[in-house]
C-alpha positions as CSV (number, residue, x, y, z in Angstrom):
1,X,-18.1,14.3,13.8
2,X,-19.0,11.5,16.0
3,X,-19.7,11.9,19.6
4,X,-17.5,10.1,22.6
5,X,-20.8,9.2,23.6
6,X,-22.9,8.1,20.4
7,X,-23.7,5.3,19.2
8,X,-21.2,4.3,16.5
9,X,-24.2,2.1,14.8
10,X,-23.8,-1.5,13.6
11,X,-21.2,-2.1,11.2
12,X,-22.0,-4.1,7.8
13,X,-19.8,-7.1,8.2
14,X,-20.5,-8.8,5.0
15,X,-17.1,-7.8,3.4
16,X,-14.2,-4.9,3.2
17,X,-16.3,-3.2,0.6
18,X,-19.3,-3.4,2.9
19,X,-17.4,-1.5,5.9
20,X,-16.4,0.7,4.1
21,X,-19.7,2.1,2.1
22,X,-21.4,1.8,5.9
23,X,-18.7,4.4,6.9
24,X,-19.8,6.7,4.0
25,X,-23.4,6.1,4.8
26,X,-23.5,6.6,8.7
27,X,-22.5,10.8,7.5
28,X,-24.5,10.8,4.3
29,X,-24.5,14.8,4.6
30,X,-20.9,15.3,4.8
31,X,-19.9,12.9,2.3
32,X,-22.1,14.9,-0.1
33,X,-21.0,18.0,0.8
34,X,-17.4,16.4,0.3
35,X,-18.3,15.1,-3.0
36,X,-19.9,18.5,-4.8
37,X,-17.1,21.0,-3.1
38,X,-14.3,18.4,-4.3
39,X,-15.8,18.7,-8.1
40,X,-16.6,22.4,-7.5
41,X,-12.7,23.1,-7.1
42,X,-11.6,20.7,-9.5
43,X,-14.0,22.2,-12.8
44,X,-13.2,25.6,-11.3
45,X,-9.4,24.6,-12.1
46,X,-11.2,23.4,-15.4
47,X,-12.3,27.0,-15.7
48,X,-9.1,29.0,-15.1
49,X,-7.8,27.5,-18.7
50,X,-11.3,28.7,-20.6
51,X,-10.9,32.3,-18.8
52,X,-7.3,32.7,-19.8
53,X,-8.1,31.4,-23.7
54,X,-10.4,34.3,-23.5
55,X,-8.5,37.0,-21.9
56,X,-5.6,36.0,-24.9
57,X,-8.2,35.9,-28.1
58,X,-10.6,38.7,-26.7
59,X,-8.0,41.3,-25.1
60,X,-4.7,40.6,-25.5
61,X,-4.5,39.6,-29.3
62,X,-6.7,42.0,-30.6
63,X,-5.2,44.7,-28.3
64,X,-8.3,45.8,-26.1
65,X,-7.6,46.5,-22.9
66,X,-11.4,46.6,-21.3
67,X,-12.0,43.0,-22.9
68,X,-8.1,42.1,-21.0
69,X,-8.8,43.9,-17.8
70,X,-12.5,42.2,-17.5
71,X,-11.3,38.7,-18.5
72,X,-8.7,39.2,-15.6
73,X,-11.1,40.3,-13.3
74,X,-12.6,37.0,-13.8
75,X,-9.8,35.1,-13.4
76,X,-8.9,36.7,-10.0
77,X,-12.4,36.4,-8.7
78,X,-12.9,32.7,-10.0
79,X,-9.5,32.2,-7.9
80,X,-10.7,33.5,-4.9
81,X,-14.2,31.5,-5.4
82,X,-12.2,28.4,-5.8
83,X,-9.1,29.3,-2.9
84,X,-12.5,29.3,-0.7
85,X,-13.9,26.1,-1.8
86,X,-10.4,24.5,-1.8
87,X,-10.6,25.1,1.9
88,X,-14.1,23.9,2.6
89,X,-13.1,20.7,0.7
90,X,-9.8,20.2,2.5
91,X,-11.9,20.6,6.2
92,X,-15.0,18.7,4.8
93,X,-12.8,15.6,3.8
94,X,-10.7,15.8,7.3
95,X,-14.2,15.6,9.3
96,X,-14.7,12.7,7.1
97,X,-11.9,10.8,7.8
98,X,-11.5,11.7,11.2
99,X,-15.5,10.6,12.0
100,X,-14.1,7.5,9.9
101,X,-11.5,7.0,11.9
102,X,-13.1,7.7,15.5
103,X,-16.0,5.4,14.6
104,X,-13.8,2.5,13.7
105,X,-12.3,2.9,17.1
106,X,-15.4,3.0,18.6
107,X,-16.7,-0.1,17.0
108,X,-13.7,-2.1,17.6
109,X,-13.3,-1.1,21.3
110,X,-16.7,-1.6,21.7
111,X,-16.5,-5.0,20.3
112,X,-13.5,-6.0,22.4
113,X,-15.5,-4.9,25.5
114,X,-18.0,-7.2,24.7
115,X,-15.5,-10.0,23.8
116,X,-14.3,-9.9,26.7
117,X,-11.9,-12.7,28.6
118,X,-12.7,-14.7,25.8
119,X,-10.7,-12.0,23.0
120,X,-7.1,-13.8,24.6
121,X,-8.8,-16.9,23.4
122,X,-10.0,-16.6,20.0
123,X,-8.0,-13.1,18.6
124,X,-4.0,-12.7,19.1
125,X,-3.0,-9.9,20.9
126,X,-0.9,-8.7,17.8
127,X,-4.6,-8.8,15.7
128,X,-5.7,-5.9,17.8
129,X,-2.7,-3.9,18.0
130,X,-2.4,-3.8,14.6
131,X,-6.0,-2.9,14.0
132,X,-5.5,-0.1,16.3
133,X,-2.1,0.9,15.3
134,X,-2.4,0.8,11.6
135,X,-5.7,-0.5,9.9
136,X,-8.0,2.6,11.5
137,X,-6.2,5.1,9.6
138,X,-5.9,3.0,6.3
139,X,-9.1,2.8,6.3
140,X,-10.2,6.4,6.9
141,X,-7.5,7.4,4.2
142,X,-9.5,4.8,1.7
143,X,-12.8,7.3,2.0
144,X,-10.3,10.1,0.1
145,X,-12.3,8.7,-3.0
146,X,-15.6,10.5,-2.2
147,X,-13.7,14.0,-2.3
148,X,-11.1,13.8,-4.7
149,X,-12.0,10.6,-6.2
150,X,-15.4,12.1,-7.2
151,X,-14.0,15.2,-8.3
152,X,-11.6,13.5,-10.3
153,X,-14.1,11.6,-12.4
154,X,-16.2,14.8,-13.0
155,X,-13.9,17.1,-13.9
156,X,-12.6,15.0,-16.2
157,X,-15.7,14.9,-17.7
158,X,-16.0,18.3,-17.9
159,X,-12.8,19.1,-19.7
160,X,-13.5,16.2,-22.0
161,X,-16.8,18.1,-23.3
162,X,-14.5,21.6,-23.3
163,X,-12.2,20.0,-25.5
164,X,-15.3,18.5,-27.9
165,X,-15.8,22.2,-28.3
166,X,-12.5,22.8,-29.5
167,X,-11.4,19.6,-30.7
168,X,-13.2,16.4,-31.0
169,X,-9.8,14.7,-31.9
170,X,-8.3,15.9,-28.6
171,X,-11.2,15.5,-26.7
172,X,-10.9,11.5,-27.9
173,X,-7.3,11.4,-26.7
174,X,-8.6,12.4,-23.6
175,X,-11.7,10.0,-22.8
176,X,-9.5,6.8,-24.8
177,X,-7.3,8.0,-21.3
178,X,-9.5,6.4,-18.9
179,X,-9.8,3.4,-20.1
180,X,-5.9,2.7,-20.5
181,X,-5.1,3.5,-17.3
182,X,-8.3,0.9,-15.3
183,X,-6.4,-1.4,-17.9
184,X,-2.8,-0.2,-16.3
185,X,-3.9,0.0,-12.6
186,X,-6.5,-2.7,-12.8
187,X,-4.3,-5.6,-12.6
188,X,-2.0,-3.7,-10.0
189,X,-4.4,-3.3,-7.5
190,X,-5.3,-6.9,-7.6
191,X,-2.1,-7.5,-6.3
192,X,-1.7,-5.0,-4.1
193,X,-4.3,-6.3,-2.3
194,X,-2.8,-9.6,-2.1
195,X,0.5,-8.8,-1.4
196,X,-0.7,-5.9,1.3
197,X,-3.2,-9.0,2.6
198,X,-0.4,-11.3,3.8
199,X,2.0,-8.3,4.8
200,X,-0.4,-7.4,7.4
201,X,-1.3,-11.1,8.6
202,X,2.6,-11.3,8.8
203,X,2.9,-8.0,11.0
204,X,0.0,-9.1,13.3
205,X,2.0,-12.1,14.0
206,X,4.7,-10.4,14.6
207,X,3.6,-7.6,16.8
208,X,2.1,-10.6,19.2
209,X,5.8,-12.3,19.3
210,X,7.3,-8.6,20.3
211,X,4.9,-8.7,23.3
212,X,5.5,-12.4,24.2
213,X,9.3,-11.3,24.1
214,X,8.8,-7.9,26.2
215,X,6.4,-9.8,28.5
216,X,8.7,-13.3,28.9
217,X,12.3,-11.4,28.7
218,X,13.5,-11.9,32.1
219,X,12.5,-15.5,32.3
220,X,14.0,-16.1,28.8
221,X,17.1,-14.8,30.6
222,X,16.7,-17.1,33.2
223,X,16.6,-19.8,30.8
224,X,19.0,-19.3,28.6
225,X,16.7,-19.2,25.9
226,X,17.1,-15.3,24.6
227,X,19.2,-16.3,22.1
228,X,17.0,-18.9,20.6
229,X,13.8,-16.4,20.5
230,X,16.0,-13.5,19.2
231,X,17.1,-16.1,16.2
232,X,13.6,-16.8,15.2
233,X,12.2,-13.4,15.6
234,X,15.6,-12.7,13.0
235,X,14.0,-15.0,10.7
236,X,10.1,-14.0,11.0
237,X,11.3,-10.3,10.4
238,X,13.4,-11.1,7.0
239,X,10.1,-12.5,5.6
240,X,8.1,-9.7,7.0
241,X,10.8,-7.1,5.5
242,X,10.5,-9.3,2.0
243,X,6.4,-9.4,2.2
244,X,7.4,-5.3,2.7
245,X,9.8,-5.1,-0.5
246,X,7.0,-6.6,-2.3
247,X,4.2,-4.5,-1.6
248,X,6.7,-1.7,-2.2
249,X,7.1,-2.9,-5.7
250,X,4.0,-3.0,-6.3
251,X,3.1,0.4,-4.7
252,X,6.0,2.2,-6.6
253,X,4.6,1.2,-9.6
254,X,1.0,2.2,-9.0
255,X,2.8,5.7,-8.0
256,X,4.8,5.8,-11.0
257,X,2.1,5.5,-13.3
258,X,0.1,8.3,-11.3
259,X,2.9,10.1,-12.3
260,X,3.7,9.3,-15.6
261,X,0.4,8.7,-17.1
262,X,-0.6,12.3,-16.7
263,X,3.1,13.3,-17.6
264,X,2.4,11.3,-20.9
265,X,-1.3,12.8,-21.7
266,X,0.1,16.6,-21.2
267,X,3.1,15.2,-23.8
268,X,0.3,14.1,-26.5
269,X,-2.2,16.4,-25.9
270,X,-0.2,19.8,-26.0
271,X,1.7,18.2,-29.5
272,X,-1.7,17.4,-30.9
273,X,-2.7,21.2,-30.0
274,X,0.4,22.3,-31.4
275,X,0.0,20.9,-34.6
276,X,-3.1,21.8,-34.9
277,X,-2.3,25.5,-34.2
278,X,0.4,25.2,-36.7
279,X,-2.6,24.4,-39.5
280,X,-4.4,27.2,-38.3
281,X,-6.9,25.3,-36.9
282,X,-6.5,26.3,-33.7
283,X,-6.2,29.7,-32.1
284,X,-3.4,30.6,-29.9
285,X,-6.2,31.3,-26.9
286,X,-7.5,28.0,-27.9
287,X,-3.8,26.5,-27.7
288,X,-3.6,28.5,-24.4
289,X,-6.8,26.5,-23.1
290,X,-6.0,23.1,-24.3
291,X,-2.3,23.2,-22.6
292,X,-4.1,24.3,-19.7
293,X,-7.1,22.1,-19.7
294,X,-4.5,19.1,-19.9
295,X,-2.0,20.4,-17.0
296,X,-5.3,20.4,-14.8
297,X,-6.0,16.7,-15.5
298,X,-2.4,16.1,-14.5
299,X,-4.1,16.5,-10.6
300,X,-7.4,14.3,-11.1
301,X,-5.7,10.9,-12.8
302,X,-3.0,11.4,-10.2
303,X,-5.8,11.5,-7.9
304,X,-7.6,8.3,-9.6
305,X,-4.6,6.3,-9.4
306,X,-4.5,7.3,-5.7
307,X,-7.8,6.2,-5.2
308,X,-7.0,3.0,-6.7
309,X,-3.6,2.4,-4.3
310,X,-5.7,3.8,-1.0
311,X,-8.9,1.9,-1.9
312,X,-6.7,-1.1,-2.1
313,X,-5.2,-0.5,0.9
314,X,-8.4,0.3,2.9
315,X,-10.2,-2.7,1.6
316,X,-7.8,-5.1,3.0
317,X,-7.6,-2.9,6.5
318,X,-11.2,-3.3,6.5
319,X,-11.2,-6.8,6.1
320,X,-9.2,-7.2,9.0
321,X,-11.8,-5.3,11.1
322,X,-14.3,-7.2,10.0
323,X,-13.1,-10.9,10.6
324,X,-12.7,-9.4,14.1
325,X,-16.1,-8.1,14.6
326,X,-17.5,-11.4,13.2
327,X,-15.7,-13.2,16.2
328,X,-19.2,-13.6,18.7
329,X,-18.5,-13.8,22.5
330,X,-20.1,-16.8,23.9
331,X,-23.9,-17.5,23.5
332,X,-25.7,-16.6,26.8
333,X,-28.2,-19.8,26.4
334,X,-30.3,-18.2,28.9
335,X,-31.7,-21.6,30.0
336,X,-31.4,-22.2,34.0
337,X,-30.7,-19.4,36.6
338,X,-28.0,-20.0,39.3
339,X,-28.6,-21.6,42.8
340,X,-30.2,-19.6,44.9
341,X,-27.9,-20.6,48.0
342,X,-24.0,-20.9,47.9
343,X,-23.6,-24.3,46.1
344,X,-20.6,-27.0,45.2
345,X,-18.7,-26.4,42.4
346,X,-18.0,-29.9,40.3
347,X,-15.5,-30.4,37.5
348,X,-15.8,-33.8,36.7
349,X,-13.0,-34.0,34.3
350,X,-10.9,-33.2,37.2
351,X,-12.8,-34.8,40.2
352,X,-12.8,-31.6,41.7
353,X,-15.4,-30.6,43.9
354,X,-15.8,-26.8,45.7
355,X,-17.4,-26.9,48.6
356,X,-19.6,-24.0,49.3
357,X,-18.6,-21.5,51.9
358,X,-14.9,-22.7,52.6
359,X,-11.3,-22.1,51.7
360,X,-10.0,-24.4,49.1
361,X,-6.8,-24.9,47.9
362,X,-6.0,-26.7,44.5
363,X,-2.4,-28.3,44.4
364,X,-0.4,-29.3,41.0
365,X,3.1,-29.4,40.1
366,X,2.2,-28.4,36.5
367,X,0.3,-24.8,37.3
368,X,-1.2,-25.2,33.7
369,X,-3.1,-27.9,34.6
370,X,-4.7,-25.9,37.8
371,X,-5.1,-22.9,35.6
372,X,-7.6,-25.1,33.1
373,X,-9.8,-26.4,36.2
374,X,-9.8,-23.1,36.9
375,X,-10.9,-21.8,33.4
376,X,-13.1,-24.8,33.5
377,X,-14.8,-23.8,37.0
378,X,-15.0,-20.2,36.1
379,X,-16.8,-21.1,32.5
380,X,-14.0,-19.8,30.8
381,X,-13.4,-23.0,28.9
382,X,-16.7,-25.6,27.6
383,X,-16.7,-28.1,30.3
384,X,-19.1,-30.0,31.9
385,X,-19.0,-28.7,35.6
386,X,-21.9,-28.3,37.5
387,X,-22.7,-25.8,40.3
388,X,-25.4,-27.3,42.8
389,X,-25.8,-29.7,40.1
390,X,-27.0,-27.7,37.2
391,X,-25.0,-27.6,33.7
392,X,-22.7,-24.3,34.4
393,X,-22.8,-24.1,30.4
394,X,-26.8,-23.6,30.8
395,X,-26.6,-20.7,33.6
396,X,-27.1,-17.5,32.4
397,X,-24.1,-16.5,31.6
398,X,-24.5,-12.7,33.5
399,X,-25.3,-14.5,37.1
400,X,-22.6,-16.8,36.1
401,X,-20.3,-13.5,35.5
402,X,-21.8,-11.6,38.7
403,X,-21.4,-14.8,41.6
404,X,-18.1,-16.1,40.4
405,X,-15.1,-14.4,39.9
406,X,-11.5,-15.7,38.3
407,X,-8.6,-13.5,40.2
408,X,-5.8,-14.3,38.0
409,X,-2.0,-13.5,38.8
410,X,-1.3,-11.8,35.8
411,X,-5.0,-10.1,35.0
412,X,-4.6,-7.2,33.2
413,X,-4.5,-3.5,34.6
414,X,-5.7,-0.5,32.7
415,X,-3.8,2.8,33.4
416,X,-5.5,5.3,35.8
417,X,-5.7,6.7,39.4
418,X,-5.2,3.7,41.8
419,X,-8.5,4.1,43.0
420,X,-10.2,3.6,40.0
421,X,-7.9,0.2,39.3
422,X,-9.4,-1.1,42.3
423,X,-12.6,-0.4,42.3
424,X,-13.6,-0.8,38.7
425,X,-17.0,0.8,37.1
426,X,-18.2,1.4,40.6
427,X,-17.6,3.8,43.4
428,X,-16.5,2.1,46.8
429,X,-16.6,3.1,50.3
430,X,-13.3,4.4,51.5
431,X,-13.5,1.7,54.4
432,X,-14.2,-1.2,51.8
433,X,-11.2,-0.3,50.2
434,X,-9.2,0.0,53.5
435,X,-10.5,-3.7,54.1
436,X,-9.5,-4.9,51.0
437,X,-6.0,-3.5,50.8
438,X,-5.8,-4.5,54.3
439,X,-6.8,-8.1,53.3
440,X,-4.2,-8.2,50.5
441,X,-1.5,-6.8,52.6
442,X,-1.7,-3.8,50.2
443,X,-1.6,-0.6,52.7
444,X,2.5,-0.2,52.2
445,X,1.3,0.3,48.2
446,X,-1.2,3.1,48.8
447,X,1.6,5.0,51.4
448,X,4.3,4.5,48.4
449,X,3.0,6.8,46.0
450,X,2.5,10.5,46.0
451,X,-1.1,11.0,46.5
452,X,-2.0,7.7,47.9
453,X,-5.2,6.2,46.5
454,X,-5.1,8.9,43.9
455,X,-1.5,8.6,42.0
456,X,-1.9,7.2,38.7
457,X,-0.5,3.8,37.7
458,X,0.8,3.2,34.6
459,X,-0.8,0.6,32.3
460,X,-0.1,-3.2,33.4
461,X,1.3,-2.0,36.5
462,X,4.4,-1.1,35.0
463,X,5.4,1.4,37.9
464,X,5.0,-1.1,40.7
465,X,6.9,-3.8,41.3
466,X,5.9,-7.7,41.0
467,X,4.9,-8.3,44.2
468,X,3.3,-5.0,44.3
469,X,1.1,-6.1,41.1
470,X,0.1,-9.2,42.8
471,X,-1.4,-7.3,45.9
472,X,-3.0,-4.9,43.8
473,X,-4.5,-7.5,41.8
474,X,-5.6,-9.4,44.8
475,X,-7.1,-6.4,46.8
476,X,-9.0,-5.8,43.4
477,X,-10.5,-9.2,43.7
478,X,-11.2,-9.0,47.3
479,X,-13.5,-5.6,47.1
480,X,-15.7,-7.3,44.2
481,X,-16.1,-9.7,47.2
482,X,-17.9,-12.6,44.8
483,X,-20.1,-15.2,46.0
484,X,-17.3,-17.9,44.6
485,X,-13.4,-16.7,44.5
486,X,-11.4,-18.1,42.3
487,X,-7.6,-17.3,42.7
488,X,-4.7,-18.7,40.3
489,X,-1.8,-18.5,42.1
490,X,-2.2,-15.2,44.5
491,X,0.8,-15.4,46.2
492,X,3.5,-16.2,44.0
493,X,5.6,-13.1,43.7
494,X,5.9,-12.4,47.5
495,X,8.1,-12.9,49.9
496,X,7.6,-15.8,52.8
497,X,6.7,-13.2,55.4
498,X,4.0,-11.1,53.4
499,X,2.9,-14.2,52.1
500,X,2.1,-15.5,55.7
501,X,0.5,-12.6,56.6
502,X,-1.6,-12.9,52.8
503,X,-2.5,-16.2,53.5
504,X,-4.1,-15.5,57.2
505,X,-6.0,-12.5,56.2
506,X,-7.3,-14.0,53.2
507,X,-9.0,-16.4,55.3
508,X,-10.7,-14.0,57.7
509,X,-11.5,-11.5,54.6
510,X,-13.5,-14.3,52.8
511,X,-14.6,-16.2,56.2
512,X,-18.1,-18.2,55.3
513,X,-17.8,-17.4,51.3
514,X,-16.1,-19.8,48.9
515,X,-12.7,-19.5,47.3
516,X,-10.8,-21.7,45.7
517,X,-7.0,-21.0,45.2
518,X,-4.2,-22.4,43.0
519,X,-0.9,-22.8,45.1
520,X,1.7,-24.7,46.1
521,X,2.6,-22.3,49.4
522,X,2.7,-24.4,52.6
523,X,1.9,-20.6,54.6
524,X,-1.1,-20.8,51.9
525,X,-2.1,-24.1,52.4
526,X,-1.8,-24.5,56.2
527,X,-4.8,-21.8,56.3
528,X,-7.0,-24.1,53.5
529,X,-9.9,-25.7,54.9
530,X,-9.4,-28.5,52.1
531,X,-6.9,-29.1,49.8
532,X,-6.8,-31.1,46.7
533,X,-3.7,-32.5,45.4
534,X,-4.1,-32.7,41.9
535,X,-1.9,-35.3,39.5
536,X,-2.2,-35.4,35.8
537,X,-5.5,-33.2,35.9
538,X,-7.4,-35.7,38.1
539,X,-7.7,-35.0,42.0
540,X,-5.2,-37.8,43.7
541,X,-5.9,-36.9,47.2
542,X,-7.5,-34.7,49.3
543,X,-7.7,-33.3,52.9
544,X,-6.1,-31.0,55.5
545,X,-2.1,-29.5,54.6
546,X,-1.1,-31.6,57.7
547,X,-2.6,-34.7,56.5
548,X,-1.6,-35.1,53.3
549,X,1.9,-34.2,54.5
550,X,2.3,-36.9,56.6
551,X,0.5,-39.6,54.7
552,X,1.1,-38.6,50.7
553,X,4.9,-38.4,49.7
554,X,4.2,-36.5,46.5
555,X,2.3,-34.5,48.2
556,X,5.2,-33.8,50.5
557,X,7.9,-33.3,47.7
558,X,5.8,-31.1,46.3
559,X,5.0,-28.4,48.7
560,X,7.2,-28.8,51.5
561,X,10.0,-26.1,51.4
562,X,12.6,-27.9,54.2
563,X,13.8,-30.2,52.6
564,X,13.2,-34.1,54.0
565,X,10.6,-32.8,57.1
566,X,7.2,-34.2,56.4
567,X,5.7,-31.9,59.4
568,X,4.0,-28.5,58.2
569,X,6.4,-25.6,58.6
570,X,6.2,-23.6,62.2
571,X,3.5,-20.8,60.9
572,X,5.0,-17.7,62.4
573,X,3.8,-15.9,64.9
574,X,0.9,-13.2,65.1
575,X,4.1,-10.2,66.5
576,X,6.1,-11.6,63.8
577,X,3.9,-11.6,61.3
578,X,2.5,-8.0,62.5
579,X,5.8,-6.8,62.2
580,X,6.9,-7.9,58.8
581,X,3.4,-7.7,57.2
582,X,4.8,-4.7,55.1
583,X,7.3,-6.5,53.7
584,X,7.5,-7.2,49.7
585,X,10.3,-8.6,47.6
């Protein structure tokens, strides 16, 4: 089975069918040995029948008990062979599956990793989670046909030469089967595929509207707009529960005929046997083996029709996996390396300009339109910014990745020991981590929890609270210390007195390096050495918080928080803010 640490290999992306036969090819030894033990135990089943003809016409008929007792024998050691091989199969094939499974996992995470802050972009959210959740182990249930599904087709082989032996008539009941049932199934799994197709592109959609919903709830409540979201989730469930009832259709019948069509060739077989038994054609031994012989393929086409419905199913999970590996993270162009000294930072769809070595603040009443300049500066979006006045798009992307950093308010954060969340693949110092928590007014954080820098977190921060989060996420940002920081909005969950005492040691914590952050906090924007007051995505003034709030009236109805004063709000002072530093909302 694959290694945690192995190499998964490349995945064939061509196609669904393509995924899959690379699965069965990256463990070509245990797909083999899956293959010959699956067909060992289904012809020894095939056996049993032939050894029981003979116990009946050799030793039981005729009345001799050595030729009974040593045709038994057989048939208890042929039982225990097979009990053997039944097991080796049955731990063979979960190996298979489970490597399968594993390296699907592997290759998808892998994939994402590289993806990167551009997956948001180009895959929904739901995509993923229902790759993860559902497709991995559809698909490693599709590779059943290399065990049983090669078994089935060569015991049924075999039993259709035994019966040539006995009965050609019989035997040409028997191979006539096959091709009635690819006639049955054939069309059946053509729409299986369809139907199961959209069923899943409906679920993915879905799944990413349950997280919108969980994520948004309490500003939907705010809103008054639960009821409105709950209505149309009411709606895309129905057709997701109608997509269901149709791929249930279809799957009942594909189970119905894996039942009934073996039900059906016992029924004709065993009257055909009988008949012939009747004329004396037959021996009762012979009758013996053919009922037998028949019950056994009851297993294999039940098998073959499985293979169908799981093949169907695993071609359109691995689909799915493949459009998402297809998805390419951006092209490094590998053409220009970055400035060698801190340089200005130009958007000139915006006008904004980041001026190397201060603190910059970006003001907009419409924080989506920030947010963009943001994703624009940070090459997160194609633009045509310019850093020291080289094409950003035309930087290697990795020194682009390394020098500037995007801190956004709601970045993700993976479950672990605290320590780990802030200091990512890297060990840090303990007293770089003191600085930064320090910085991000983050110290009450580390003495709330149990072990202190230790305690685990839950995923997305789940066991702090918002303002909590927001520190965290800040402190994270501050110990990567980048060359250029870009914040979106890093003091919007706290309250006025931790976000005075934020918005002065953010200053001294990035003293001589650039940031840039997104805001409309007059405690933030008092500290800024510029700010830019954005309207409509284009700068429409610029210069110190005082400034602009005594000569730009927008400016002034945006950010100032007593009402009618145009002066700058009385900053508080350094006992004050000492003394409430450790205060979140």
């Amino acid at each position: 089975m694959i290694d945690p640490y192995e190499d998964p290999g490349t995945p064939d992306r061509r196609g669904g069918w393509h995924y899959l036969w690379w699965l069965v090819l990256r463990q070509p030894g245990r797909s083999v040995a899956g293959a010959v033990l699956a067909s060992g135990w289904m012809v020894l089943l095939a056996v049993t029948p032939y050894l029981l003809s003979r116990a009946v016409d050799d030793g039981l008929q005729p009345g001799d008990p050595t030729a009974l007792a040593g045709w038994t024998a057989a048939l208890v050691a042929v039982g225990a062979v097979n009990a053997w091989v039944s097991i080796m199969r049955h731990r063979t094939m979960t190996r298979l599956r489970m490597d399968a499974n594993f390296r699907t996992v592997k290759v998808v995470v892998d994939h994402v990793v590289r993806l990167g802050a551009a997956l948001p972009r180009r895959v929904g959210a739901g995509e993923v989670v229902t790759i993860g959740v559902g497709d991995v182990q559809t698909i490693s249930r599709a590779l059943t046909v290399i065990g049983p599904g090669v078994g089935s087709a060569v015991v049924y082989a075999v039993v259709a030469v035994l019966l040539m032996s006995v009965s050609p008539a019989l035997a040409a009941v028997v191979v006539l089967g096959m091709p009635v049932i690819a006639v049955l199934v054939g069309p059946l799994m053509r729409r299986l595929q369809g139907a199961e197709g959209e069923y899943r592109e409906q679920q993915g959609l879905l799944t990413a509207r349950i997280g919108d919903l969980a994520g948004g709830l309490r500003v939907l409540g705010g809103l008054g707009g639960k009821e409105l979201f709950a209505d149309a989730f009411r709606r895309d469930s129905g057709r997701l529960r109608a997509q269901g009832y149709r791929v249930g259709a279809v799957t009942s019948w594909m189970q119905a005929l894996g039942v009934g069509l073996p039900t059906l060739f016992l029924a004709v077989v065993t009257w055909l046997a009988a008949r012939s038994a009747a004329r004396g054609e037959l021996t009762v031994g012979e009758l013996v083996s053919v009922y037998g012989w028949t019950a056994v393929l009851v297993g294999p086409v039940a098998f073959l029709v499985e293979m169908g419905y799981d093949l169907s199913r695993g071609v359109v999970a691995a689909r799915r996996v493949v459009r998402l590996l297809r998805v390419e993270p951006e092209a490094d162009p590998d053409v220009l390396d970055a400035p060698a000294e801190p340089c200005v930072l130009h958007d000139p769809d915006s006008g904004v300009r980041v001026p190397p070595g201060r603190l910059t603040a970006l003001v907009c009443a419409r924080p989506a339109e920030a947010a963009a300049v943001v994703d624009r500066l940070g090459r997160y979006e194609p633009s045509a910014v310019t850093w020291g006045g080289r094409r950003l798009s035309e930087i290697r992307l990795r020194e682009v990745r390394e020098r500037i950093l995007v801190a956004d308010h709601e970045a993700d954060l993976f479950a672990g020991a605290l320590r780990e969340l802030l200091s990512g693949r890297a060990e840090r110092p303990a007293a770089d981590l003191a600085r930064a928590l320090r910085a991000a007014v983050a110290e009450d954080v580390v003495r709330g929890l149990p072990d202190g820098l230790d305690s685990p977190v839950a995923a997305q921060g789940r066991s702090l609270s918002g303002g909590q989060r927001q520190r965290v996420r800040l402190a994270r940002a501050l110990l990567a210390d980048p060359e250029v920081l870009l914040a979106v909005e890093p003091t919007s969950a706290l309250d006025a007195h931790t976000e005075a005492a934020v918005a002065g040691r953010l200053r001294a914590a990035r003293a001589g390096r650039t940031t840039l952050v997104t805001t409309t906090s007059p405690l933030v924007l008092d500290h800024a050495d510029l700010v830019l007051h954005l309207v409509d995505g284009k700068v429409a003034a610029s210069g110190r918080h005082r400034e602009l709030l005594a000569n730009e009236p927008d400016y002034r109805n945006l950010v100032a928080r007593d009402t009618g004063t145009p002066s700058r709000p009385t900053p508080p002072s350094t006992a004050s803010t000492a003394s409430t530093a450790e205060t979140v909302r």
